[in-house]
Each structure stands twice: as structure tokens, then as C-alpha cells.
C-alpha positions as CSV (number, residue, x, y, z in Angstrom):
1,X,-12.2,29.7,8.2
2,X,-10.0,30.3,5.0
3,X,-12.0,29.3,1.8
4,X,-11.9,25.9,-0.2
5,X,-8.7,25.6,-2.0
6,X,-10.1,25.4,-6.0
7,X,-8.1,22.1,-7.2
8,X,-8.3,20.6,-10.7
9,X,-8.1,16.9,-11.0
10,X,-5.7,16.1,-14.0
11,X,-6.5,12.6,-16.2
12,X,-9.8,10.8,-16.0
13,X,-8.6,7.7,-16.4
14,X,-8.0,4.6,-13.8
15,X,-6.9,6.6,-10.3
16,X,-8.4,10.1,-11.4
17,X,-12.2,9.6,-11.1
18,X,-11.4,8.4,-7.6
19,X,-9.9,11.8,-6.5
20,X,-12.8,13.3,-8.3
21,X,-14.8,11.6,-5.7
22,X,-13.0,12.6,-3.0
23,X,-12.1,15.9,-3.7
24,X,-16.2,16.5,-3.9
25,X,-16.4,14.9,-0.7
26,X,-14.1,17.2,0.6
27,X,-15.5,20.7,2.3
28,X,-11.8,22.1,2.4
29,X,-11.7,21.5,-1.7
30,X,-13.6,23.2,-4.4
31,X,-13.1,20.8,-7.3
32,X,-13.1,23.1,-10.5
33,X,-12.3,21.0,-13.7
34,X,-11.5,17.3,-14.5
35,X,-8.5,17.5,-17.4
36,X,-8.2,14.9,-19.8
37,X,-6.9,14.6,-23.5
38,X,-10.5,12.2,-24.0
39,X,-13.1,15.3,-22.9
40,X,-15.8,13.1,-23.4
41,X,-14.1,10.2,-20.9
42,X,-13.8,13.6,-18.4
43,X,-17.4,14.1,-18.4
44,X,-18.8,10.7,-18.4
45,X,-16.6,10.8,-15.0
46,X,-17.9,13.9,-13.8
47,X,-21.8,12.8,-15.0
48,X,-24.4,14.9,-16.9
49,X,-25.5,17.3,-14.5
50,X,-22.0,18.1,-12.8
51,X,-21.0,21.3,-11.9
52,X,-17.5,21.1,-12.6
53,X,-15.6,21.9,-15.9
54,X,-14.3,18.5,-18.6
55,X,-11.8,20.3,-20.5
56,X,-9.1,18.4,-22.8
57,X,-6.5,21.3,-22.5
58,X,-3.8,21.6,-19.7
59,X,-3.4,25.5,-20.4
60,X,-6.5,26.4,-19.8
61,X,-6.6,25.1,-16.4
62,X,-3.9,26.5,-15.3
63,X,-4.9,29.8,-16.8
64,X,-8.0,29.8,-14.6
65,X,-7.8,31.9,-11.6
66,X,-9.9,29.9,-9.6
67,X,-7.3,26.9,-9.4
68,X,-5.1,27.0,-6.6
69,X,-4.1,23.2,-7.1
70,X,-3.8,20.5,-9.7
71,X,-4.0,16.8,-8.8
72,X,-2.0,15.0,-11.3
73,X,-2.9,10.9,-12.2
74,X,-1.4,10.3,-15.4
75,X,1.3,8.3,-16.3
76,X,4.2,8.6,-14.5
77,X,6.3,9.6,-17.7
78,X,4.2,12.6,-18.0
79,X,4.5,13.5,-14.4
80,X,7.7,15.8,-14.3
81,X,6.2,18.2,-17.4
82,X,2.6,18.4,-16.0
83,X,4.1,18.9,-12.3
84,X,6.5,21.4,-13.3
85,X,3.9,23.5,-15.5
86,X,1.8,23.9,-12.9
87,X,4.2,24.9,-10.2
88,X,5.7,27.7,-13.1
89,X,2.1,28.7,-12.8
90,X,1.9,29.1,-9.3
91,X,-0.1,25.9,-8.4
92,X,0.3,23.6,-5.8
93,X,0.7,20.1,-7.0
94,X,-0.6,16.8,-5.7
95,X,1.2,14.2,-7.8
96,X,0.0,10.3,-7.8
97,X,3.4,7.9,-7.4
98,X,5.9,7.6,-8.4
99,X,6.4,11.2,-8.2
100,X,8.2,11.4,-11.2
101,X,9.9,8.5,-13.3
102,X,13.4,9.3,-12.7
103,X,15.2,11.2,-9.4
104,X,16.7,13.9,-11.2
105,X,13.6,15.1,-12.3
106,X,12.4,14.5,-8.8
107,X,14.5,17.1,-7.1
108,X,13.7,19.6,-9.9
109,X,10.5,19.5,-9.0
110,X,11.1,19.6,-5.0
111,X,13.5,22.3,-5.3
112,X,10.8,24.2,-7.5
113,X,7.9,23.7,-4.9
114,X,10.5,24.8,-2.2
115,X,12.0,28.0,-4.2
116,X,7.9,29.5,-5.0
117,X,6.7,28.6,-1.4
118,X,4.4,26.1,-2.8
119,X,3.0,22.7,-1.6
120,X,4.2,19.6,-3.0
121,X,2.7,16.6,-1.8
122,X,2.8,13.0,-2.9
123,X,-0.4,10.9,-3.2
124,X,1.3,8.0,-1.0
125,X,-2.8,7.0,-0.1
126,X,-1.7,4.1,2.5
127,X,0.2,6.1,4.8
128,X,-3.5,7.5,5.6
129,X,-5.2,4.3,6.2
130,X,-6.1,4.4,9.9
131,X,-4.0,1.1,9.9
132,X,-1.1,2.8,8.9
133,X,-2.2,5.8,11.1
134,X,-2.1,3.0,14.3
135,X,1.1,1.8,12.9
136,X,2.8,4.8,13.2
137,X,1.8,5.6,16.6
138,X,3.2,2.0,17.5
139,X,6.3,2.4,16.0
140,X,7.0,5.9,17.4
141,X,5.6,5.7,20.6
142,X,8.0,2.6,21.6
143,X,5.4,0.4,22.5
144,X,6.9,-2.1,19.8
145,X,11.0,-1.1,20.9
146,X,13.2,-1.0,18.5
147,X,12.6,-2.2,15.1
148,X,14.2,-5.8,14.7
149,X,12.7,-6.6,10.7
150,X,10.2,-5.4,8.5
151,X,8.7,-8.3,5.8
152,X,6.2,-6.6,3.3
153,X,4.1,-9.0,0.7
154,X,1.9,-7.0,-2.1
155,X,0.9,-9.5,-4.7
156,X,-1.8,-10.0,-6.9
157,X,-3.4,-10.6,-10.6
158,X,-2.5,-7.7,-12.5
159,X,-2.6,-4.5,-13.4
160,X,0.2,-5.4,-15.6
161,X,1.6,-1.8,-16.5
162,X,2.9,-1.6,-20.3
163,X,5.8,1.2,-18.9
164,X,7.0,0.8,-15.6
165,X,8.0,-2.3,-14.3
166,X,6.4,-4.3,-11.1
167,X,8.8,-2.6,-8.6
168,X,8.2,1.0,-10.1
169,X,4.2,-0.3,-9.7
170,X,3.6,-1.5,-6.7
171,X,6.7,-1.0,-4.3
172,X,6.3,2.7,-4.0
173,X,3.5,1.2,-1.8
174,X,5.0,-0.3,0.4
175,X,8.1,1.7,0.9
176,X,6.2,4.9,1.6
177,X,5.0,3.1,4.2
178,X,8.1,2.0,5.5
179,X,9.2,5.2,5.5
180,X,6.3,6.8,6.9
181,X,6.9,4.2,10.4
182,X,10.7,4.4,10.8
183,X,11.1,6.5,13.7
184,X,13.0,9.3,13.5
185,X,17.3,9.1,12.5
186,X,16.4,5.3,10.9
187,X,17.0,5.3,6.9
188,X,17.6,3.0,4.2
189,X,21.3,3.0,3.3
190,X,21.9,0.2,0.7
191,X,19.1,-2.2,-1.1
192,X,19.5,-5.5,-3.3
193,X,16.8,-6.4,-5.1
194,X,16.1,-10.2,-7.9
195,X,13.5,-9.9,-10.6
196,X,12.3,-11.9,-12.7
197,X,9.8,-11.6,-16.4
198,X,8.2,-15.1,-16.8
199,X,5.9,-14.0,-19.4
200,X,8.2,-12.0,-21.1
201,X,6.4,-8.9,-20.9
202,X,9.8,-6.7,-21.2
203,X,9.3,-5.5,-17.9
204,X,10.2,-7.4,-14.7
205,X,6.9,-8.9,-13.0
206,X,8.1,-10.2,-10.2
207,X,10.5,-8.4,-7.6
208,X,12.1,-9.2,-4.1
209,X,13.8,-6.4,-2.7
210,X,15.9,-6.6,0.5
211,X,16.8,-3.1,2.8
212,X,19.5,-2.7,4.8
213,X,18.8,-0.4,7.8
214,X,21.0,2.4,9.2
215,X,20.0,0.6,13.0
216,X,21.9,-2.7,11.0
217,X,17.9,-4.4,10.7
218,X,16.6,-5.6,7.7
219,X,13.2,-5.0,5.7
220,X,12.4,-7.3,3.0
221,X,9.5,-6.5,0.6
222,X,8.2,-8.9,-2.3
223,X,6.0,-7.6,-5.1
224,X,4.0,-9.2,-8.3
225,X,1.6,-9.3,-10.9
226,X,1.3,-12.6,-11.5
227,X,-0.2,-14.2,-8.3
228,X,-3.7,-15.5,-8.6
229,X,-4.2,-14.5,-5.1
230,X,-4.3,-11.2,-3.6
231,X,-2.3,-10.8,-0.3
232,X,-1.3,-7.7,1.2
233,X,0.6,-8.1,4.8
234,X,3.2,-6.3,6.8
235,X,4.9,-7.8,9.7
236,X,6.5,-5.4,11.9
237,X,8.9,-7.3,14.4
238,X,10.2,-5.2,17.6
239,X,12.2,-5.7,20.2
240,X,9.2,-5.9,22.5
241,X,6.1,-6.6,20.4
242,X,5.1,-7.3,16.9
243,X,2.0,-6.0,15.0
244,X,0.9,-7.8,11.7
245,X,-1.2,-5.8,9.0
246,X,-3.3,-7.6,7.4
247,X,-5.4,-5.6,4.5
248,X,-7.5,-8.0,3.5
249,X,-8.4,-9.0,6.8
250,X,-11.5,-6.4,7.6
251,X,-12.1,-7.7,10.5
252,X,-9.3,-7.5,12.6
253,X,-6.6,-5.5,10.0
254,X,-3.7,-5.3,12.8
255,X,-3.0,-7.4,15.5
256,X,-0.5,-6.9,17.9
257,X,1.7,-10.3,19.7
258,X,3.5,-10.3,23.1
259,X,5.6,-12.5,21.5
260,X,9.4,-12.9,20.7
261,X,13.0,-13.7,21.5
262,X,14.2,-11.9,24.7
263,X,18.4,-11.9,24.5
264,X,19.5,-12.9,28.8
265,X,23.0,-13.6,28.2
266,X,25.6,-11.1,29.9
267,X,28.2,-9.6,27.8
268,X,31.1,-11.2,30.0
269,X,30.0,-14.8,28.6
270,X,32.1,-16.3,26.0
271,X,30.5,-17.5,22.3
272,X,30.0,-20.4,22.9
273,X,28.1,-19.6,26.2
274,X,25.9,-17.2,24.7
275,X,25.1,-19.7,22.1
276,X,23.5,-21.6,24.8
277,X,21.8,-19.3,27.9
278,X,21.0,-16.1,25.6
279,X,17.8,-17.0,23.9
280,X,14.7,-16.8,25.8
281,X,10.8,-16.9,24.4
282,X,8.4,-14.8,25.1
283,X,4.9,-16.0,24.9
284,X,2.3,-13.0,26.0
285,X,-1.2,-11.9,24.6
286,X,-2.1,-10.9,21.2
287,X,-4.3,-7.2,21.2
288,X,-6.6,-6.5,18.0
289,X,-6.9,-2.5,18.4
290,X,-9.7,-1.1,17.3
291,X,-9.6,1.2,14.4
292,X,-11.9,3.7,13.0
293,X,-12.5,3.1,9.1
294,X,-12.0,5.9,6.9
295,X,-11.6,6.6,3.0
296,X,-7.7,7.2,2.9
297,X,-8.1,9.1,-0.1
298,X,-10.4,11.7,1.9
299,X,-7.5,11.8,4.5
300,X,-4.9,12.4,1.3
301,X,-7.2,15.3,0.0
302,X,-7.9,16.7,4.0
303,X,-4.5,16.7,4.3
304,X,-3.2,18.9,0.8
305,X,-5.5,21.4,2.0
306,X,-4.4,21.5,5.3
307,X,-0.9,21.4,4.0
308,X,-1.6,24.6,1.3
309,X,-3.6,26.3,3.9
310,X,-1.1,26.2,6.7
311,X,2.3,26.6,5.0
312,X,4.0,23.3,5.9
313,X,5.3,20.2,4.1
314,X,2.2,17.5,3.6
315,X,2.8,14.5,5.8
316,X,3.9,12.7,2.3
317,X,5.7,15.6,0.9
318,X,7.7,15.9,-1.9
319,X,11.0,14.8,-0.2
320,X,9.4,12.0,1.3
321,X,8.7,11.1,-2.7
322,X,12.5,11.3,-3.3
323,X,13.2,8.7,-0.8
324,X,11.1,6.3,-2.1
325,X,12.7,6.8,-5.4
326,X,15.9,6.8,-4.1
327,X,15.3,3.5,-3.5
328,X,13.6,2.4,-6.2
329,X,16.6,3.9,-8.3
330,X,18.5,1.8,-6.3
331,X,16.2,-1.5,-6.7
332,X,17.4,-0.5,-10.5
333,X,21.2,-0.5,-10.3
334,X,21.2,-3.6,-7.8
335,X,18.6,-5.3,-10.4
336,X,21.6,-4.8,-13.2
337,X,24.4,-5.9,-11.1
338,X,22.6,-9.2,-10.6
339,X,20.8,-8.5,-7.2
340,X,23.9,-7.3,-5.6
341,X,23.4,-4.9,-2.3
342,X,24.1,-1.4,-3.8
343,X,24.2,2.4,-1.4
344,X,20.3,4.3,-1.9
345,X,20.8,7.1,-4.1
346,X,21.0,10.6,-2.5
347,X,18.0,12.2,-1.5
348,X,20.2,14.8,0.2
349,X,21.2,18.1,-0.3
């Protein structure tokens, strides 16, 4: 078995004590130092009698021989200059999303990782829920058919973010999801997306966005600070079965219907025929699968070392960031034209 990879966890401040945890709950990890410009907030994190190193510089860290990784959860404006330092310094580079504020800066960094042979890997933490692990294997093993609509909800009371708006927020969520479950060949090609800042925060707060589907389905998504309740739900409708998420919902987080529209009608029939002998509905059993709970951050952090240790793109690698912000870029432009639909940037070359 190879050794530990020796990772230092960059910013101590809301996401970064929780990869501290899970990095030391990791046997394939050797956590090394916790970086933060508040050394004293580092080490209240790490706690008195901690092994690992608080240190409030950046240069130091990656000086240190031991590190073979830096997790990076600061804000996302910093993300391109602290990514990019450490991959000049031969590091590997876990980056919390979005993986860097604007695209450009996103393939430098890709093209980077890729040109040193190093690992560059997105902290997308839902794709390794076990829901979204039993998602997957629904969606690519066929048992749903082919993907009819995808309607995401991810609401809630805060955090309100003072520079990136709700969709830059919370939507990398859900569509590293999405595209973590498309099965293989289906893309986003064009997005419109409304928003809206009732409190006049500067920053929209409120966000629908609408996907158009290479296969011609849709995906809608709908994201907010404001809501005094929390919901998050996924409804994934196939052409033979639908599964419903449910995060909130411990008990039973997916459940799978034998329910929909079948289309009967033959091709030969006119319009107006079709109109009226087509639609047919099914009505079959609804299946709660069981899943195994597990810490998805643990997955994340199994999964960079696997990735380092192996050679190959992480399941949510640095490309897979792109395409998320391809679409959030996007989001942007459609956002500006007045919600109108608008081609997903290039993540392409």
C-alpha cells in the first residue's frame, strides 16, 4: 500500500474545519497544516493538543516537502491565485466550488493540472452522497429510460453571500449533480435563467434557471436565500420510472414510482388522432431502496487520494468544474438579456 498523501487544508473558516475533520478521518490522508490568515482561528480548529501545523502563511506550506496536496476553501475570488500557486509548486489541488469565479481562469487552471500530470479535483460533496451514488446507477443502468425532465428545488434561510450571487452559491450544487447523472453523450447546450433581489442586497437572491438538453428534455432548477423553509428535492422523470430525492427526508431519501405517461399511438395516425389514443397512464409500485449512510465528505477526501494515487481524473475533476461554470456563465449572460435562452459557454477544447 502507497503511503498517506500529506494534504494541507487551506482557510479555517465556514467549509474548512469540516475537511479538517475528514481529512483526519481519512487513513489514505496525512493532514499536515490548517492555513489561515487568522492563525489563532486555525488552531482553535485544529484544538490544543493537535498534531497538525496552524500557520497564517501560504508559502510556507507549499514550501514543505511533506505536502503533496492543498485543499483550498476560501472565497471563491481567491481560488484561481491559491489554486494555481500550488499547482506551480507541484501540488495537487482540491478546490471547494465554484472552482474558480470566472471560466477563463478555470481552464488555466485545468490546462495547468493537465500539462504537470497533477490531480485536479473539485469538492462537488453531493455527487458522493450514497443518494446521489444510487442515482447514478439508476440513471446509467436504464432502469429509469431515457431522461424525460429534471426539476431541482434548493431553498432555504441564508447564508446570504456578500460576493457571489444566489446562483454562483447554491446552483453549482445542483448542477454538479445533474451532470454527474446524465448518462453518457447528454449535455447542456443553451440555459435561460430570471432573478430577482427583493432585499436589495446587490446580488440576485433568488434564481430560476431553465436547461435545455442535447436529447431536446428539459431540467429546471430553482435556488434561494430567502425561504423560511429548507427544501432540497430532485425529481428525475424517465421514460419508464421516476426517482424523487428527497434530502431532508432521512428516512426514505429516494423513492422510486412505476408511474407515468406511456405514448400508444402509431406514427401512421394523423394529429388529431394522436391527440386522442396516444396517452396512456401508468400506475405501478413505488420502491424506497435502501441506502447505506455515509459522510460524503469522507467519500470526497477517499476519492482525491485515490485519484493522486492512481493517476486518473477524480470522479468530479477539474473539467467536470468547467461545465458547471459553463453554465453558470451562461445563467449570467441569459440573466442580462432578460432571461432569454442563451448557448452554454465552451468547456471544449
Amino acid at each position: 500500500m502507497s503511503d498517506p498523501i500529506g494534504l494541507a487544508v487551506i482557510g479555517a473558516g465556514y467549509w474548512g474545519p469540516n475537511l479538517v475533520r475528514n481529512a483526519m478521518a481519512t487513513p489514505t490522508v496525512d493532514l499536515r497544516w490548517l492555513c489561515d490568515l487568522d492563525v489563532d482561528r486555525a488552531q482553535q480548529v485544529l484544538g490544543r493538543y493537535s498534531t497538525v501545523g496552524a500557520t497564517d502563511s501560504y508559502d510556507a506550506v507549499l514550501d514543505d516537502p511533506t505536502v503533496q496536496a492543498v485543499a483550498i476553501a476560501t472565497p471563491a475570488a481567491t481560488h484561481f491565485t491559491l489554486a494555481m500557486a500550488a499547482l506551480d509548486a507541484g501540488k495537487h489541488v482540491l478546490v471547494e466550488k465554484p472552482l474558480t469565479a470566472c471560466l477563463d481562469d478555470g481552464w488555466k487552471l485545468v490546462e495547468a493540472a493537465e500539462d504537470r500530470g497533477l490531480t485536479l479535483m473539485c469538492d462537488h460533496t453531493y455527487c458522493y452522497t450514497s443518494a446521489v451514488q444510487e442515482l447514478r446507477r439508476l440513471v446509467h443502468g436504464g432502469s429509469l429510460g431515457d431522461v424525460q425532465f429534471v426539476d431541482s428545488v434548493r431553498i432555504n434561510l441564508g447564508l446570504v453571500q456578500p460576493d457571489i450571487d444566489v446562483l454562483w452559491d447554491l446552483a453549482p450544487h445542483d448542477l454538479s449533480i445533474l451532470d454527474y447523472l446524465l448518462p453518457p453523450g447528454v449535455t447542456v447546450e443553451a440555459v435561460a435563467a430570471q432573478g430577482s433581489d427583493p432585499i436589495n442586497h446587490g446580488l440576485v437572491c433568488v434564481a430560476y434557471l431553465t436547461l435545455r438538453l442535447s436529447t431536446g428534455a428539459m431540467a429546471h432548477v430553482h435556488v434561494n436565500w430567502l425561504s423560511p423553509v429548507k427544501i432540497r428535492t430532485m425529481v428525475i422523470g424517465g421514460s419508464q420510472r421516476t426517482v424523487v430525492w428527497d434530502d431532508m427526508n432521512p428516512s426514505q431519501r429516494l423513492a422510486v414510482y412505476d408511474r407515468g405517461v406511456d405514448c400508444l399511438a402509431s406514427e401512421a395516425l394523423g394529429p388529431d388522432d394522436r391527440r386522442q389514443v396516444r396517452i396512456a397512464y401508468r400506475t405501478g409500485e413505488m420502491v424506497a431502496p435502501a441506502l447505506t449512510e455515509q459522510e460524503a465528505l469522507r467519500a470526497m477526501m477517499t476519492e482525491f487520494a485515490a485519484a493522486i494515487t492512481e493517476g486518473r481524473p477524480a470522479a468530479t475533476d477539474g473539467r467536470a468544474g468547467l461545465r458547471v461554470m459553463g453554465i453558470l456563465e451562461a445563467a449570467e449572460r441569459s440573466l442580462r438579456l432578460g432571461g432569454a435562452f442563451v448557448a452554454r459557454e465552451d468547456v471544449e477544447r
